[in-house]
N, C-alpha and C positions, 0 to 999 in steps of 0.2 A: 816606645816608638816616637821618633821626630812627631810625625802627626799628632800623638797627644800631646809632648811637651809642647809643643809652639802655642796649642790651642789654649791648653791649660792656662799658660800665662797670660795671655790674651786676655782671655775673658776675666782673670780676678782684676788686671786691668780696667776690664769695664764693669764691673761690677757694681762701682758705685752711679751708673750712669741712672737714667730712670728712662720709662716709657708710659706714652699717654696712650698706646694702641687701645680702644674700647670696641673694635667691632673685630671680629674673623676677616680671613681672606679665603675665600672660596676655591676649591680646589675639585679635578674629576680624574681619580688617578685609580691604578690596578693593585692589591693587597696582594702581600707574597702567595699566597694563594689562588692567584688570579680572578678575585671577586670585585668588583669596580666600586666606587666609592665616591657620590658627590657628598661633599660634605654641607653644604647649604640644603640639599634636599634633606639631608639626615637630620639638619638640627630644626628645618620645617615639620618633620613626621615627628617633633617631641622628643628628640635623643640629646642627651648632654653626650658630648664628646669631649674625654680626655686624651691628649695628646702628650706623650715623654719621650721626648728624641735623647739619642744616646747616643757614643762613639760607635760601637760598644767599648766600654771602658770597668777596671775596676771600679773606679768611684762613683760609675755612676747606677751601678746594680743596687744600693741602699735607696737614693733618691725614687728611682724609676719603681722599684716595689714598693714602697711610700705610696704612691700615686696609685699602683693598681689594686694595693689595700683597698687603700680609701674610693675607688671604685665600687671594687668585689661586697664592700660594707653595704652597697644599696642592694644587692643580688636577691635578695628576698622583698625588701619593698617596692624595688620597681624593675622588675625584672625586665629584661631587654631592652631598659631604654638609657640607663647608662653604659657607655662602654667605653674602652680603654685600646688607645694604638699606641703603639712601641714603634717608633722611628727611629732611623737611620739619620746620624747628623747632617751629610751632604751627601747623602746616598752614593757613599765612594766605598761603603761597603755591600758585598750582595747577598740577595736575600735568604743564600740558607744558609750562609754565615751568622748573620742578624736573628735569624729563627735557632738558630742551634745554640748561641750566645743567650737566649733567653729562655729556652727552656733546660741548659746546663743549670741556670742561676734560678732556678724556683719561679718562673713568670708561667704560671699555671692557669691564669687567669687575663691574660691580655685576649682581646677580642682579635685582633688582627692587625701582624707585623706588614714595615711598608720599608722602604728600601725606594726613594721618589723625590727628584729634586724640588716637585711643585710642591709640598709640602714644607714649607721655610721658616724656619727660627726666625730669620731676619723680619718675616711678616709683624714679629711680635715684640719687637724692640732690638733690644739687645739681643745677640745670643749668652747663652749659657749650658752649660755642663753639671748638671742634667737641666732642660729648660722644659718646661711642664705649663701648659695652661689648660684652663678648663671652658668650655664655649657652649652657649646653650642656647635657647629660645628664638624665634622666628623671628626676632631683630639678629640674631647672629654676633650676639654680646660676648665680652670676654670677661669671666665672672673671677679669673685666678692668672697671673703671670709671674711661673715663679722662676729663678734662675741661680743656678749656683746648687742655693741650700732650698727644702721645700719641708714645708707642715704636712704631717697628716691632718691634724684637725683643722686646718686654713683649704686645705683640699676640700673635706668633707663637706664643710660648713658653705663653699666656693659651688661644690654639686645641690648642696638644700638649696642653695638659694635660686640656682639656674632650675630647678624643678617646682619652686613655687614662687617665683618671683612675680610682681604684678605685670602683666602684658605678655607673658611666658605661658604660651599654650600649645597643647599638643591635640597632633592630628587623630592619636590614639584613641579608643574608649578607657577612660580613665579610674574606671569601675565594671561592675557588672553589667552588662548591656540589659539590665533591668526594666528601663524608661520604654522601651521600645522606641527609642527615637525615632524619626523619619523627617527628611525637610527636603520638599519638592516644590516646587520644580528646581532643578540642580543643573544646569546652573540657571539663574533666573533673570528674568529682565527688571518687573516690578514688583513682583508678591511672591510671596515662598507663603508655602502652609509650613507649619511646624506643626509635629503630634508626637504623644507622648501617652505614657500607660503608668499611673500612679500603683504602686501595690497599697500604700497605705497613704493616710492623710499627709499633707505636707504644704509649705510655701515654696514657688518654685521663682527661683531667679535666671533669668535669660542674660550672658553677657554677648557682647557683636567686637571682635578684635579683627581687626585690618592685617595684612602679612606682615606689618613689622611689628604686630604684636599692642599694639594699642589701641584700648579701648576706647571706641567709637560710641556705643549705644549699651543700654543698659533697663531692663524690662522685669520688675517686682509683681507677681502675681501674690494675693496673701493665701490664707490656708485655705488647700483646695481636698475635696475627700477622695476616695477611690476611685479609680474609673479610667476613661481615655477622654483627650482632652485634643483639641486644633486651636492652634492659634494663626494669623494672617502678619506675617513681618515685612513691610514696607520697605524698600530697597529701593524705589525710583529716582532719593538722591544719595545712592551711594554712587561711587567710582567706580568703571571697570574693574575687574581684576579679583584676588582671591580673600575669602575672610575665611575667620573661625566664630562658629557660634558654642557659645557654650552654656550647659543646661544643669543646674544643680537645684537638689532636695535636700531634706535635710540628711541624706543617709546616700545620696548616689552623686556623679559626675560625669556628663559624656560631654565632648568637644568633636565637632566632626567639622569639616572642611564643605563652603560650598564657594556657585563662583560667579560674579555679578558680569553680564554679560550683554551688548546692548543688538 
């Protein structure tokens, strides 16, 4: 097709270019499905989102299932919170074209095809054929941009890192909701209680991350034995607006969202 050749050339063209993009461009658009999708909200509630736009083309079915491997590989560790969209290069193709094109080719595992000009290659440098980035954490960081040619293991390594990176927290329970957490008053002006239910002994670390994901405050209790516990967390000089607190033992993990309000 003229459309692939012209593109094709183009971009080995720019190939050798480079991009400094480090954050997302946010986007609130409908999935061929007709499911809506902000993506800042998704990567606030803890979701790595991979993104592989494609013509659809031959060359680019090898890269783009590359990508949704190396997704599909966390499906058992972190279930629902990685996931994988298959896009439409300029959304000049339509959606059950793009859907049919991907599940001819083995993409058994993509979360949800899109067909959507707000969603833009150009957001992320260069473009590229197959262009692939990976984006995660409540700063709305870009952990992978790859263009052309793409790594499975630079993929994977790109998703480890957006899932445990430092300032990278999710709105999730991250564990078993064993702790019984609870942190009221929600949202709060000055004082929140925090409480918690130990099953066994433990030292318990309290982190406080602001919406873009960095640590603010930080709260060492040492070894404490069974039981339920309240604590008073002082918030009169934080800021307006949303944080995460987050509550680990030596065996659990919760993160839950409160919100400082005046």
């Amino acid at each position: 097709m003229i459309k692939n050749t012209l593109l094709i050339g183009a971009l080995f063209c720019l190939s050798f270019a480079s991009t400094s993009q480090t954050t997302a461009t946010d986007f609130t658009v409908d999935d061929c499905s007709g499911t809506t999708h902000n993506l800042f909200d998704e990567l606030d509630d803890g979701k790595v989102i991979v993104i592989a736009w494609t013509m659809p083309c031959f060359s680019c079915i090898a890269p783009c299932l590359t990508a949704q491997d190396a997704v599909y590989s966390f499906n058992t560790s972190h279930a629902d919170r990685v996931k994988c969209y298959l896009v439409d290069d300029y959304a000049d193709t339509d959606c059950a074209t793009i859907v049919a094109w991907g599940e001819s080719n083995g993409f058994a595992h993509v979360d949800a095809y899109f067909s959507d000009a707000a969603i833009s290659m150009d957001d992320y440098g260069i473009p590229g054929m197959p262009k692939i980035v990976v984006l995660g954490c409540t700063g709305h960081k870009v952990f992978y941009n790859g263009n052309l040619s793409v790594s499975y293991d630079d993929i994977q390594a790109a998703i480890e890192e957006a899932l445990s990176a430092e300032g990278c927290v999710s709105s999730v329970v991250e564990n078993d909701p064993i702790l019984d957490l609870s942190l009221y008053p929600n949202p709060s002006k000055n004082k929140m209680n925090l409480s918690y239910t130990l099953p066994e002994a433990s030292s318990v670390d309290v982190e406080i991350y602001n919406c873009t994901g960095v640590l603010i405050e930080s709260l060492i209790f040492d070894a404490q034995g069974v039981g339920s516990f309240n604590r008073s967390i002082d918030v009169t000089n934080f800021a307006e607006g949303m944080y995460f607190i987050k509550v680990k033992t030596n065996t659990s993990a919760v993160t839950v969202k409160f919100i400082v309000s005046r």
